[in-house]
N, C-alpha and C positions, 0 to 999 in steps of 0.2 A: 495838275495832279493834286490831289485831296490829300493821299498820304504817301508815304517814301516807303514804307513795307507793312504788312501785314501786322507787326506788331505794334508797331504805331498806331493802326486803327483800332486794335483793339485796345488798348489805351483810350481813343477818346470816345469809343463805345462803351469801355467801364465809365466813363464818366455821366453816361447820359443814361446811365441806369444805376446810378447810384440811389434812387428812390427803395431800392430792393433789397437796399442793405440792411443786415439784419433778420432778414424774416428767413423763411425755411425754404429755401431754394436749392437748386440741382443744375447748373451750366452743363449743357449740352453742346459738343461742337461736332457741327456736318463733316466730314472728311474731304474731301482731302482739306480744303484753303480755311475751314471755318475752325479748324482745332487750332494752329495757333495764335488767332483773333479769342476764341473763346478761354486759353489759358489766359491771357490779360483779365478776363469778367473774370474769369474764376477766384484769380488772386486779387484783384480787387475787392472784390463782395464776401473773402473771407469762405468760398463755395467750393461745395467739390464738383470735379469737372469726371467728366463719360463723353462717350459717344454716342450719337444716334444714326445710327449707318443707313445713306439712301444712296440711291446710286441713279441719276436722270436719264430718260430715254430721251435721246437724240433723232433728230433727224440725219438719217442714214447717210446724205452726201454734205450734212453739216451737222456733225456730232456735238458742237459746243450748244447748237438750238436746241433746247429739252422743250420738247411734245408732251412729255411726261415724265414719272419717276414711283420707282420701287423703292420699298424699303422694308426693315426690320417688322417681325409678326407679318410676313405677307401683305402688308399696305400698297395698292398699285393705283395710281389715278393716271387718267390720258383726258388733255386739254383739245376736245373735237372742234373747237376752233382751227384749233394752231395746227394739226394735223391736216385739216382740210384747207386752209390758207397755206400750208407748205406742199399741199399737190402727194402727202405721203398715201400708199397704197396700201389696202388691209393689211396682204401680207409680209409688205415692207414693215409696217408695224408691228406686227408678231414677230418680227425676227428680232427688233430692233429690242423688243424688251423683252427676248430671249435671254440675248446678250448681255441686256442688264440686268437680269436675273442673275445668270452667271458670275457677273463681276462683283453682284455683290454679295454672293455667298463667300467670295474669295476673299472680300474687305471684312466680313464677318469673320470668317476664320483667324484672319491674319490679327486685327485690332482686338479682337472680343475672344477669341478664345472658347475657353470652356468657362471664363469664367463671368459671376452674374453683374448683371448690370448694376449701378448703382440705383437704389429706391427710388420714383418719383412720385407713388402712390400719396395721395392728399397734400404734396408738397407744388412748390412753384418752378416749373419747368421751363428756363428762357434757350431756349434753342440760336447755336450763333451762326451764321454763313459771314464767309468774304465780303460779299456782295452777294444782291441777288436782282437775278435778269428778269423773268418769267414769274416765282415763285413756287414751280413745281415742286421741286426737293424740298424746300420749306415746308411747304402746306404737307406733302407727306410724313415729312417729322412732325407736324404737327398731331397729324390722326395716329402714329404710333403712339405717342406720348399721350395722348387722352384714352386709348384703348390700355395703357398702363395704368391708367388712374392720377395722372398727375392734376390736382387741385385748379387748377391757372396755366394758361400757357401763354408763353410772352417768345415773340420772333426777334432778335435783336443782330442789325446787320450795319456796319459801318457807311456802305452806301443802297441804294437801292431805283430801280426803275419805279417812277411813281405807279405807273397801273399794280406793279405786283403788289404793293404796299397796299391798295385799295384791296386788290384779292385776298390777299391776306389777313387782313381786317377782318377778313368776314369768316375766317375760323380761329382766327387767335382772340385773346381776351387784349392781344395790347400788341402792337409794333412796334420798335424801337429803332429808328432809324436817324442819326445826325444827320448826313449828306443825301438830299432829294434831288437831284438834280435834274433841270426840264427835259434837258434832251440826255438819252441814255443809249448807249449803244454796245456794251460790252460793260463787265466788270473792271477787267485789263485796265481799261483807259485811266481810270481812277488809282494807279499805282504807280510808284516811280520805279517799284519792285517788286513784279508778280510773277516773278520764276516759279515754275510746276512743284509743287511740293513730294516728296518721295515716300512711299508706305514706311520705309524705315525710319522717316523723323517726325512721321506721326507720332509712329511707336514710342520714338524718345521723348517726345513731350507730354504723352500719355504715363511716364513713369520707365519708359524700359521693358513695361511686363505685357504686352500685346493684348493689354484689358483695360478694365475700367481704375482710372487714377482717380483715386477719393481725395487723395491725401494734398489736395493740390494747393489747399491751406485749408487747417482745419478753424473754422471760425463755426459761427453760428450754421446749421443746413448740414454740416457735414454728415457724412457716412459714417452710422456708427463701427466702432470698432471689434474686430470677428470675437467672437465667444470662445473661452476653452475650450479648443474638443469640438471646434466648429469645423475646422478644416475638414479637408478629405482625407479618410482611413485609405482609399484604395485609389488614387486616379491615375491610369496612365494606359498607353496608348497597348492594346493588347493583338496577338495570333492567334486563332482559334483554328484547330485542325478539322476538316471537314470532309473524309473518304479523302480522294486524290487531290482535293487544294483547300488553301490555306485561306479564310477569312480575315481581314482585319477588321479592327472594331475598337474601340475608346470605353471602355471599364471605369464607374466613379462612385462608391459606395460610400457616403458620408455615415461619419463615426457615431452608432447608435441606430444606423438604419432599421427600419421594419420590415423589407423586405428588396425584391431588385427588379425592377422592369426592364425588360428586353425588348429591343426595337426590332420590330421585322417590318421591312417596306420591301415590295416587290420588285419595283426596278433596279433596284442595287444599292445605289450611295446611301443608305440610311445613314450610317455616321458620319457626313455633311448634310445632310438635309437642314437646310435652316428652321424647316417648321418640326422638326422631329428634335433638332437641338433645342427649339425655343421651349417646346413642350419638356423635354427631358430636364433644363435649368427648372422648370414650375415641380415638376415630381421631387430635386433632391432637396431644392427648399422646402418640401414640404415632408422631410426626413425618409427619401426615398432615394436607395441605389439604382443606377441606370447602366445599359449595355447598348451601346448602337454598334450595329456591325451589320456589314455586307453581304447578303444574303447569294449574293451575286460577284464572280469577279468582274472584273472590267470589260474581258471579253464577251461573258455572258451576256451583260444586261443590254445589248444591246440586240439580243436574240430573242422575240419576241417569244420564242416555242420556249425559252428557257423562264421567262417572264410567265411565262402563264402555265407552267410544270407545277401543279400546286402540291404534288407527290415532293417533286426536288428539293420546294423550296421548306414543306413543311418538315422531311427528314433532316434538311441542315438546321432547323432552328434545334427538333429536337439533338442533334448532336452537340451544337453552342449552347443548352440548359445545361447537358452532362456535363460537357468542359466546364460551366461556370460552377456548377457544384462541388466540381474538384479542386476551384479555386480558394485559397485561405478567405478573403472578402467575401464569397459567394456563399460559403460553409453555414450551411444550418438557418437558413435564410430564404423564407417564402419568395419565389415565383413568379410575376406577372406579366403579361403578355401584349404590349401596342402593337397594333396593326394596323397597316394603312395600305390602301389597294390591293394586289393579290396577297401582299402579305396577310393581312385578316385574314384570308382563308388559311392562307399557311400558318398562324397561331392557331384557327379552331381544327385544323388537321394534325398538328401538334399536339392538342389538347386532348382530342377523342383517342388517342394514344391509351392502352391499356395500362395505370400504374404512372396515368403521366402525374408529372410533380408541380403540373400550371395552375396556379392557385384563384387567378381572374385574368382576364382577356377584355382589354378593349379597343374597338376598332375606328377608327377614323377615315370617314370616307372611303370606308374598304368596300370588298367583294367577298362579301362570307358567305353567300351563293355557291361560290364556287368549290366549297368544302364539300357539298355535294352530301351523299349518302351520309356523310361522318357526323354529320349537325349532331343527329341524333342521340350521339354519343359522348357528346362535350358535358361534362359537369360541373366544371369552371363555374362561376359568376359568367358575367359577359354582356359587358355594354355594346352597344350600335350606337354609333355617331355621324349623323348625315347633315347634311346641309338646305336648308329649307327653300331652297331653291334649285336643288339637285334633284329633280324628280325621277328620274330614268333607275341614278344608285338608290335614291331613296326606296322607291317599288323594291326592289333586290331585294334591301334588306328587310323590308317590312316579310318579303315571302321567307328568305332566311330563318326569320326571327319564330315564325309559323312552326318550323320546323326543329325549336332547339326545346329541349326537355330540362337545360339546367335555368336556374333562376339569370333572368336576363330584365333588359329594359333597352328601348328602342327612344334617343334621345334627336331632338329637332333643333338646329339650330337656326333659328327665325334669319333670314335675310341672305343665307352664307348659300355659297356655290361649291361646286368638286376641292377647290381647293382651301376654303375658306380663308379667303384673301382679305374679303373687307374687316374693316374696323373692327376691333373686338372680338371677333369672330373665333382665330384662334385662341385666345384667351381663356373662351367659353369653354373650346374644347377642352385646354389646360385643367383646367378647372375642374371641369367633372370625369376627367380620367384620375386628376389628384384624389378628386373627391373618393372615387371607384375602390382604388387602388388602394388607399388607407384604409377603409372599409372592411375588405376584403383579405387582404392579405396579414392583417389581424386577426382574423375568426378564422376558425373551419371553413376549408370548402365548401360551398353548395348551404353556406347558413346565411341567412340578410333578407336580400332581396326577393320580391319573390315575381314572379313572370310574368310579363306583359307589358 
């Protein structure tokens, strides 16, 4: 055995990256087994410590063997090696990182919160695992972390399978790895104590507060500290009444806001959505309030005929606009409108509303097609957001777009799919809905941009 417990290694993993001390760094640790390896780097190197949340896809009748691995911004790689060397079938694989889709929106929620990550933009971002077998999960924190903008990316793991360390190499700037061992067969074996670690003492080693621990010693790197008046004026978890049922929804309007964007997604969970939550953290750092809420109950969304009611779903947004107007954080406070799938149509069906109060709309991989006769009537601003390799939504909305009389622009994101999963991708979108969204819902209506 190499080490007696996990804290242990990361003790001699601080030691083997003590070259790093000093400079402007961000400890990262994988969940479950690499956070409290990574609290030892952190307090060594005087860093603050985050998460970066991946979650591995397994092989189906041996879940410990990651084929692959999702993670944070929609990052998904699958090893067509290891997949076809394990005999796995297409759609065992679809299911398989279904699943881990699933599991790790529920790590997102649970660690992360609503609240934002720590910085790693131009800083040096060392990501810690337990051990690592494959390097799947690795490598995928790896491309979140460069799609953040982190300066340097350094993988730093107590022990490791030599092949992974060679794969590794080849997206990290630096591997950090004390124990190589020739023959490698599990992480386990390398521990005198690798009992399962529990979401609740993540959470405690994280600080207690089910987010990102800055404070973890403040030395050189650290997070700076929040500004007066930085907090949140409004956050908490909201009912919105809607004819005969009740929406929930998460309301976060930071103090000084310019305006509020509202999240409408078609299938329902918009306020779990991780890529509508990652997008919504980019709008309120960039001094924008945000509404996610369920367009759909529980029941519904599993109803395709209620999925695609763009009547339904566009009179519920406009009933959650009136509710948020009535709200003290909401009062007196432009408008804006995220869409993604039917929901875009149900923001521009919301919009063409006589007297509506939606000051821009943008959509994300939507269907604004489906708005149908109403285009016409939208006087919103109104971005289109497609994926440059979405050909099928992109047509839609190029016709869409044909069809809208208020100032618009029809934006391409080079590389990205329906869901804009690879690298950066979301980012992009962040980006110029922030960009939109300030723009807009500072000026007049229908003044800026002009069409096409």
């Amino acid at each position: 055995m190499a080490f007696r417990n996990r804290a242990e290694a990361g003790q001699r993993l601080a030691q083997a990256v003590q070259h790093l001390h000093g400079t402007d760094v961000v400890v990262l640790g994988i969940p479950r087994g690499g956070v409290p390896v990574a609290v030892e780097v952190a307090r060594a190197l005087g860093a603050p410590l985050d998460v970066v949340v991946v979650h591995k896809v397994g092989v189906p009748w041996q879940p410990e063997l990651a084929i692959g691995a999702v993670g944070e911004c929609g990052v998904s790689i699958v090893n067509p090696e290891l997949v076809r060397a394990a005999g796995v079938e297409p759609d065992e694989l679809a299911a398989a990182q279904d699943q881990a889709w699933t599991e790790l929106e529920r790590r997102i929620l649970l660690l992360r919160g609503d609240r934002p990550r720590v910085p790693v933009a131009g800083r040096t971002a060392i990501i810690v695992d337990d051990g690592i077998a494959t390097g799947a999960t690795a490598a995928v924190a790896c491309e979140i972390v460069r799609a953040q903008g982190a300066a340097r990316v350094v993988v730093a793991s107590p022990v490791a399978a030599g092949e992974a360390v060679t794969a590794l190499e080849r997206v990290a700037d630096e591997v950090v790895c004390p124990v190589r061992p020739g023959w490698f067969r599990a992480v386990g074996q390398w521990y005198s104590d690798f009992s399962e670690m529990a979401d609740e003492q993540i959470v405690a080693l994280l600080g207690g507060t089910g987010g990102a621990a800055s404070g973890v010693a403040g030395g050189p790197g650290a997070a700076p500290a929040a500004e007066p008046g930085a907090r949140s004026e409004s956050d908490a978890e909201v009912t919105i009444p809607a004819g005969s049922v009740e929406l929930a929804g998460q309301l976060t309007v930071p103090a000084g806001a310019a305006g509020v964007v509202v999240f409408a997604h078609g299938s329902g969970s918009s306020r779990h959505s991780p890529r509508n939550r990652y997008v919504a953290g980019i709008l309120q750092r960039a001094g924008l309030g945000t509404l996610l809420f369920d367009l759909l109950t529980t029941e519904e969304e599993g109803d395709s005929a209620a999925v695609f009611n763009i009547g339904l779903l566009g009179g519920r947004l406009v009933q959650a606009i009136g509710w948020l107007g009535r709200q003290a954080a909401g009062t007196g406070l432009p408008t804006g409108v995220f869409g993604a799938s039917t929901g875009a149509a149900a923001a521009l069906w919301a919009a063409a509303e006589p007297d509506s109060p939606i000051a821009a709309v943008v959509s994300r991989g939507g269907r604004p097609d489906l708005a149908g006769p109403r285009l016409r009537h939208v006087s919103a601003p109104t971005l289109l957001i497609v994926g440059g390799r979405d050909d099928f939504v992109a047509d839609l909305n190029r016709a869409a777009q044909e069809r809208l009389r208020c100032p618009n622009r029809l934006a391409v994101v080079p590389g990205a799919r329906h869901l804009f999963e690879e690298p950066g991708a979301l980012d992009t979108v962040a980006r110029l809905a922030a960009d939109w969204f300030t723009t807009h819902l500072r000026q007049p209506t229908g003044a800026g941009a002009a069409p096409g």
